[in-house]
C-alpha positions as CSV (number, residue, x, y, z in Angstrom):
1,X,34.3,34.2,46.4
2,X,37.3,35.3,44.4
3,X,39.1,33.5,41.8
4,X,40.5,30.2,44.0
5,X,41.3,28.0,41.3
6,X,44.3,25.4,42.1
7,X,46.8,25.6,39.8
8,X,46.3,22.6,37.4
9,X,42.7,24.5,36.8
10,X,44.7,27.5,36.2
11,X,46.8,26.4,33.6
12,X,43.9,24.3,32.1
13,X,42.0,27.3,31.5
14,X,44.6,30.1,31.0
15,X,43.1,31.0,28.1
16,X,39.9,31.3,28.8
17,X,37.3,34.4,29.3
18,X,35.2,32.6,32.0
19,X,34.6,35.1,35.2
20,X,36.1,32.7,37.8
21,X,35.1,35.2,40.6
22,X,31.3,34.0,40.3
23,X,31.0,30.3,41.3
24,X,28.4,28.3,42.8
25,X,30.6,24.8,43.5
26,X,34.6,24.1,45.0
27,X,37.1,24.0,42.3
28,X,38.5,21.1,43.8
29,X,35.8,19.0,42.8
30,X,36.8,20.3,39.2
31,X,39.0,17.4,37.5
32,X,40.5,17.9,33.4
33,X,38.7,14.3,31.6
34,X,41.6,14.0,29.4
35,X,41.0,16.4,26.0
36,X,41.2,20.3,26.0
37,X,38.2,22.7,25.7
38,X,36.9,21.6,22.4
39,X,39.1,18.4,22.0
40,X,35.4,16.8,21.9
41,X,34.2,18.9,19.2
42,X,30.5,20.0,19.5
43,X,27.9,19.5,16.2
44,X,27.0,22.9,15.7
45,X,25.7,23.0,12.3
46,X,23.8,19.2,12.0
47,X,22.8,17.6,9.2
48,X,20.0,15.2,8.9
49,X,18.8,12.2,6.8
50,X,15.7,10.4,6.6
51,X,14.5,6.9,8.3
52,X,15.6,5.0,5.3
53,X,18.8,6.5,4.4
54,X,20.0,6.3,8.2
55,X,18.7,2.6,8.1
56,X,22.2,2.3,5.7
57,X,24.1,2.6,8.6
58,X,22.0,2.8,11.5
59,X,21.3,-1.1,13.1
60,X,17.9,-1.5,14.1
61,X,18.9,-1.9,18.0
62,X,21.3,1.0,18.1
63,X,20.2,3.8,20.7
64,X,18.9,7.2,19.3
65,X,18.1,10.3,21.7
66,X,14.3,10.8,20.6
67,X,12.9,14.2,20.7
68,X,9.8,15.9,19.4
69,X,8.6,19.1,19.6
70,X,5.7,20.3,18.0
71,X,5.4,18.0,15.2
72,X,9.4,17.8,14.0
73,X,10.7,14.6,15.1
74,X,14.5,13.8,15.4
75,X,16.9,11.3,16.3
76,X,20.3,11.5,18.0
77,X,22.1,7.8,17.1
78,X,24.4,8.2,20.1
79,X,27.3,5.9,18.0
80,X,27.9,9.4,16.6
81,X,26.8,11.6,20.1
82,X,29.3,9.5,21.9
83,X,32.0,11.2,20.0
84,X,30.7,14.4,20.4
85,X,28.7,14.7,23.7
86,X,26.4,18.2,22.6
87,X,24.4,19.0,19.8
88,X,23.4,22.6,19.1
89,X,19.9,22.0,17.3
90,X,16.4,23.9,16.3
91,X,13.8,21.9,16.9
92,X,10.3,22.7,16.3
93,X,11.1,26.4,16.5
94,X,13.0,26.0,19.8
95,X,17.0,26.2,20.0
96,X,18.0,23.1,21.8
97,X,21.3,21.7,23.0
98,X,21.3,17.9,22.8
99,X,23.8,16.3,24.9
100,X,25.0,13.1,25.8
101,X,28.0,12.0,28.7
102,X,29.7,8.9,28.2
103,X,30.8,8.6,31.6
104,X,27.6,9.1,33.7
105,X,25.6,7.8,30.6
106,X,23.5,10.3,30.9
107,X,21.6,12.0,27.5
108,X,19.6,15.2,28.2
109,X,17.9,17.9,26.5
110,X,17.7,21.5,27.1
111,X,16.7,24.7,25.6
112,X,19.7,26.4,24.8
113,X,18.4,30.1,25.6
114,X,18.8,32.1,28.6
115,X,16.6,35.4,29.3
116,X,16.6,36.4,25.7
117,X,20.0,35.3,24.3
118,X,20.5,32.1,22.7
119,X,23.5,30.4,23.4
120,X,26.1,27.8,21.4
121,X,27.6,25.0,23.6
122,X,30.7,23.3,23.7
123,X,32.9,20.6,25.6
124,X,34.8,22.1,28.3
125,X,37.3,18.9,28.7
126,X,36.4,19.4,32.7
127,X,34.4,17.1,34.5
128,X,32.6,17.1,37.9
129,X,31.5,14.0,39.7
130,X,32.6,12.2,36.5
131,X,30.0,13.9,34.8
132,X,30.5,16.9,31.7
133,X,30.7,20.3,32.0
134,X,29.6,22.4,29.2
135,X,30.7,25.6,28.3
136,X,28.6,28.4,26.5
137,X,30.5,30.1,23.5
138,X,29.4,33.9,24.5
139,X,30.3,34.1,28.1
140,X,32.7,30.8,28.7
141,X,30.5,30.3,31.9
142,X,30.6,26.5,32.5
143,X,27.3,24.0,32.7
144,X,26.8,20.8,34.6
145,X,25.3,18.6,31.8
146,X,23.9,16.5,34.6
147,X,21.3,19.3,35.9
148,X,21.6,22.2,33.3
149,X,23.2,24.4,36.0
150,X,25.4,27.3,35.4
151,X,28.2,26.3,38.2
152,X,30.8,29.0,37.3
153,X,30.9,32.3,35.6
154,X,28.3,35.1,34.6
155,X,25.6,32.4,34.6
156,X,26.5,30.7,37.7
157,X,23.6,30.1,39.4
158,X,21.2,30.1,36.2
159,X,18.9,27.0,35.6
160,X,18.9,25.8,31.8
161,X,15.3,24.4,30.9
162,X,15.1,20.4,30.6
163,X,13.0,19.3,27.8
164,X,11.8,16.1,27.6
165,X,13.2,13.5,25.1
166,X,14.2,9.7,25.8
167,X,16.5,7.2,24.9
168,X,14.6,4.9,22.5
169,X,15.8,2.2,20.0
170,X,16.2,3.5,16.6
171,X,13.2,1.2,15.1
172,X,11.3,2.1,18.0
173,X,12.0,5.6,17.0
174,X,11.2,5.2,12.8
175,X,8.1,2.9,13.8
176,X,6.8,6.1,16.2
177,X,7.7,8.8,13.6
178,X,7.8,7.4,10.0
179,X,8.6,11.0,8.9
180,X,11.4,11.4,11.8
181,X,14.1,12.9,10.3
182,X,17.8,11.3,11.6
183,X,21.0,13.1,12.3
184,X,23.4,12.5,10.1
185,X,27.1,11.0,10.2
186,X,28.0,14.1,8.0
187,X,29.4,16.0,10.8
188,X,32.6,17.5,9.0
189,X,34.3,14.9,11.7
190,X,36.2,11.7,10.8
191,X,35.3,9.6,14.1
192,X,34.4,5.5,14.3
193,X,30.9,5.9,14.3
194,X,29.6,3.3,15.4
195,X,32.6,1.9,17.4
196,X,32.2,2.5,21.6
197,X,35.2,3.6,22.9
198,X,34.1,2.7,26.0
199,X,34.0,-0.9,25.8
200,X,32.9,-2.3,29.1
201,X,32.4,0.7,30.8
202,X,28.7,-0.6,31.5
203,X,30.0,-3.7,33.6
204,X,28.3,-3.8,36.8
205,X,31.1,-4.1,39.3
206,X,33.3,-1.8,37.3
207,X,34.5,2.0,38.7
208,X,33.5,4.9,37.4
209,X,36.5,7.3,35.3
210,X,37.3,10.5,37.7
211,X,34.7,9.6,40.3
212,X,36.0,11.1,43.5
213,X,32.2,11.6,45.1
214,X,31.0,9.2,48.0
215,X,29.5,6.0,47.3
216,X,25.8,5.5,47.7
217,X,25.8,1.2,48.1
218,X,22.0,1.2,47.8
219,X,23.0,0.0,44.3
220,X,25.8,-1.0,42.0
221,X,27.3,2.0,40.9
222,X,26.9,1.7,37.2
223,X,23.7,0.1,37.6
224,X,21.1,2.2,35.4
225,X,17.8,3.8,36.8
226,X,15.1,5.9,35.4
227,X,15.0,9.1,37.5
228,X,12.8,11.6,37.4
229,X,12.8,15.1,39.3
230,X,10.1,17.2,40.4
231,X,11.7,20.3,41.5
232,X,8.3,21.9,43.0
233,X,7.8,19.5,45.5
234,X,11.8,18.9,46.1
235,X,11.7,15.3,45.2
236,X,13.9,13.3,43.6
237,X,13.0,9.3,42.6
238,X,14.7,6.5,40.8
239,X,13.4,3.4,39.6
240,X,16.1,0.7,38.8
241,X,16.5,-0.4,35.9
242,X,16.2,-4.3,37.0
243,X,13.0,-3.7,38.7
244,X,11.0,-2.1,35.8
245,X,12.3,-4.3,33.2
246,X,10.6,-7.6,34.9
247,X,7.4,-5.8,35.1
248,X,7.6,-3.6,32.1
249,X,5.2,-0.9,33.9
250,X,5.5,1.0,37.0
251,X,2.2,3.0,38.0
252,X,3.3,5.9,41.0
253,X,2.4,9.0,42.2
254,X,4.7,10.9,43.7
255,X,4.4,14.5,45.0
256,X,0.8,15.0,43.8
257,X,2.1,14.0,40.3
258,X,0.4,10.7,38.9
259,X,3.1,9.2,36.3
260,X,3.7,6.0,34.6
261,X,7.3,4.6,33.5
262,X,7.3,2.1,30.5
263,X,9.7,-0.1,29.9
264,X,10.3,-2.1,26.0
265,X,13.3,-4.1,25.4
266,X,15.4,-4.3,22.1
267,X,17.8,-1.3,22.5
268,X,21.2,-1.7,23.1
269,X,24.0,-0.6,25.3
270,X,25.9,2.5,23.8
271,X,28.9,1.6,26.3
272,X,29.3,-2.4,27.0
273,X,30.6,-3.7,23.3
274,X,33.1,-2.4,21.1
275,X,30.6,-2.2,18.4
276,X,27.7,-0.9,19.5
277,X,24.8,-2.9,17.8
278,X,26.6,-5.9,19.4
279,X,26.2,-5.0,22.9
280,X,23.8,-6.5,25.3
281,X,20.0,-5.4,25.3
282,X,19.1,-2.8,28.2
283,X,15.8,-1.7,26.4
284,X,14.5,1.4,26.6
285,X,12.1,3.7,29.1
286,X,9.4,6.4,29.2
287,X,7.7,8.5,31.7
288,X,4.9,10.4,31.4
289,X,1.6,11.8,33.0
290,X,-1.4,9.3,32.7
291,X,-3.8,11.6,32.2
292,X,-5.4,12.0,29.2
293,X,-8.5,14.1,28.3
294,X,-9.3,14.2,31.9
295,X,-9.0,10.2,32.6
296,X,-7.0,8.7,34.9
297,X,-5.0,5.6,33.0
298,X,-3.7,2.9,35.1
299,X,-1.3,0.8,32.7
300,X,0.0,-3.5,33.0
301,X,2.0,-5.7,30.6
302,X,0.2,-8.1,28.7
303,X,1.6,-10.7,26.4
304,X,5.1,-8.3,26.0
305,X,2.5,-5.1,25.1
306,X,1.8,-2.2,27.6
307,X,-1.6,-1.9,27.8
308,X,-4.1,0.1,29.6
309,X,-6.6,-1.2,31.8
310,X,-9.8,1.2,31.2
311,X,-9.4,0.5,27.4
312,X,-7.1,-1.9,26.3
313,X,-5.3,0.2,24.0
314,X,-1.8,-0.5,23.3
315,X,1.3,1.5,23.9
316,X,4.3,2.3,22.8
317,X,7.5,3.4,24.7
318,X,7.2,7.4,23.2
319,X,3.8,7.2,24.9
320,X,1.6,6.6,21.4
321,X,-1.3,4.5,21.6
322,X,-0.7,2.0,18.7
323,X,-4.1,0.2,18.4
324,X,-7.3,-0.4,20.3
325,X,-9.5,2.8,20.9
326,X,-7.3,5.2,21.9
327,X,-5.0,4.8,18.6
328,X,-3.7,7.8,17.9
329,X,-3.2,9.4,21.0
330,X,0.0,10.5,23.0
331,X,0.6,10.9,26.6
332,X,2.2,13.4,27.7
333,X,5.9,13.4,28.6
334,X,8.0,13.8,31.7
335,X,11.1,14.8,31.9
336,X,13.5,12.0,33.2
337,X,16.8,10.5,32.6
338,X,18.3,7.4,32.0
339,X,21.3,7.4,34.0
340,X,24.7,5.1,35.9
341,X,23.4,5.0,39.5
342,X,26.8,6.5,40.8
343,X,26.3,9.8,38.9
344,X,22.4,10.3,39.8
345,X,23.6,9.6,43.7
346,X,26.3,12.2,43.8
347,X,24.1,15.0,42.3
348,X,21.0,14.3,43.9
């Protein structure tokens, strides 16, 4: 393939150690967001707080990434993500990049090793169908936030490993893991947490930033929609946003995989209002597989409550039965994403 970068790339990236020779994508479609490499400075050593402390600073409605991984629970307010975009974490034993894009709004979770190494990411400053591209620290190859692909370098080609982890209210998040531990706005950074730079990016009707990629018109293009991917049986779904929240549970099967997507309101918009907490209310969404000990659950709305129809347990959005007889239990997570239309379009 060679090293065909056009010349703005080039002098972007003079500097750099990436192997341009190994690519999997056109460099054309490779556009500079603004800020150099590192100009949006990664958390690489985070900091966190507990429920109550967080709850100082942290409105109610404000969205956190939620993730849990054997037992350690953790938050990722995006007022303070939004400024950064990655998060280089351990979790529950596992080394796990946390990132978050702005533009494609668009928060997914990875395991940040490869083979046997485990790699730091940062902010390239380069985007692709709008969307980030990450770099790794050891071999400057370049990742596509939006599917954990290596798209240039030694790792082009290479698959990171999404984990599962939503976008969740933060007092849906204390209310599902009282011991949940919250990152912190200690980040070594002075940034206006809190604050969206963004304001009104989320207006339906408005362009996406350094979106050259056709246009699906199915939908708006910053509509949201809960995707999911099931890369064995080559499928790809999305369930807008609009569509879920009237009937706060869709029941599906798709590919030989049974799943269920919840929907709760009462979390806000990281990218309409200046200040976050006052932004409009797009709730929050789950997926995951209904099967639990070997029964099939079909799940309905009752009264504002998810509830299953064998039982009449009720759930919450992480997937917890809350009360009835199955209190206690979880359901098991699938991976999906909580993404601007335009963005899961172009990639998928």
């Amino acid at each position: 393939s060679g090293d065909t970068r056009p010349s703005q790339l080039r002098a972007l990236t003079a500097s750099w150690n990436t192997n341009w020779e190994l690519r999997t994508i056109e460099y054309d479609e490779v556009l500079s967001g603004g800020p150099p490499r590192d100009g949006i400075p990664s958390i690489d050593a985070p900091q966190f707080v507990n429920s109550d402390a967080a709850a100082q600073w942290l409105p109610d409605n404000e969205p956190v990434i939620a993730l849990e991984i054997d037992g350690d629970a953790r938050a990722y307010p995006l007022q303070v993500l939004t400024w950064h975009e990655i998060a280089n974490d351990t979790v529950g034993g596992v080394p796990v990049v946390v990132t978050f894009c702005p533009l494609c709004n668009s928060a997914l979770v990875f395991d940040r090793r490869v083979g046997d190494e485990v790699y730091e990411f940062g902010v390239s400053g380069l985007l692709r169908n709008s969307d980030l591209i990450m770099y790794d620290r050891s071999t400057e190859s370049l990742w596509q936030q939006f599917t954990g692909e290596g798209i240039v370098g030694d790792h082009a080609g290479d698959q990171l490993t999404f984990l599962a982890s939503s976008i969740v209210s933060f007092a849906d998040f204390r209310a599902a893991f009282p011991e949940g531990q919250v990152l912190s706005r200690e980040t070594g950074f002075d940034r206006s947490y809190g604050r969206n730079p963004y304001e009104g990016y989320d207006t339906i009707g408005s362009d996406p930033f350094l979106f050259r990629g056709p246009v699906d018109g199915r939908l708006a293009a910053v509509e949201r929609v809960v995707t999911v991917s099931l890369p064995d049986e080559a499928l790809d779904i999305a369930y807008p946003l609009n569509i879920l929240s009237q009937s706060g549970v869709i029941n599906d099967s798709q590919g030989g995989q049974d799943l269920v997507v919840f929907f709760a309101p009462g979390t806000s918009s990281a990218l309409g209002s200046g200040v976050i907490a006052e932004a409009e209310d797009v709730g929050a969404t789950g997926v995951f597989d209904p099967l639990l000990d070997g029964r099939k659950l079909t799940f309905q709305q009752e009264g504002g409550q998810i509830v299953d129809v064998e039982t009449g347990s009720t759930w919450n959005v992480l997937g917890q039965a809350t009360d009835g007889d199955l209190a206690g239990e979880s359901l098991t997570p699938i991976v999906h994403g909580d993404h601007f239309w335009f963005s899961w379009a172009a990639f998928r």
